[in-house]
C-alpha positions, 0 to 999 in steps of 0.5 A, a space after each residue: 350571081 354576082 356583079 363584078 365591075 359591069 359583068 354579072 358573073 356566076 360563082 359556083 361553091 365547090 364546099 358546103 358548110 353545115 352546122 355539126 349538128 345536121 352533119 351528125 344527124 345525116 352520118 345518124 341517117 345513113 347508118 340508119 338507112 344502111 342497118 335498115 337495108 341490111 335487116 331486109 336483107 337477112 329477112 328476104 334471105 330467111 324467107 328464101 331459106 323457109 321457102 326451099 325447106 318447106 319445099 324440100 318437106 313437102 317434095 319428101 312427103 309427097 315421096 313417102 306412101 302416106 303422101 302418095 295415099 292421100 295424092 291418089 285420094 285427092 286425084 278420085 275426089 
C-alpha cells in the first residue's frame, strides 16, 4: 500500500524477482519432485505386474492335480 498524493493506494506486482541461486534450486526441486513421482510410478506398475503373475500362477496350480490334491485336503481338515 502506498500514499500518492492524499489517497492510500494499493499496488499489486505482476514479476517476482529472486536471486538465480533459489531460481536453480526450485528448477532442482522440481526436477527432483517429478523423478520421484515417476519412480512411484514404475514401483506401483511393478507391483501390479507381480500381483497379476502371482495370481495367474496360483490360478494355474490350483488348475493341475497337485493343486486340486491338496485343495481336497484343505477342505477335510
Amino acid at each position: 500500500m502506498r500514499i500518492v498524493g492524499e489517497e492510500h493506494r494499493w499496488f499489486v506486482r505482476d514479476l517476482w524477482w529472486t536471486s538465480r541461486q533459489s531460481a536453480e534450486a526450485q528448477n532442482s526441486y522440481e526436477r527432483e519432485r517429478e523423478q520421484r513421482a515417476e519412480d512411484a510410478r514404475r514401483r506401483e506398475a511393478r507391483r501390479q505386474e507381480l500381483e497379476t503373475a502371482s495370481r495367474e500362477r496360483r490360478k494355474a496350480w490350483l488348475a493341475s492335480p497337485a493343486g486340486q490334491k491338496a485343495q481336497r485336503r484343505r477342505h477335510e481338515a
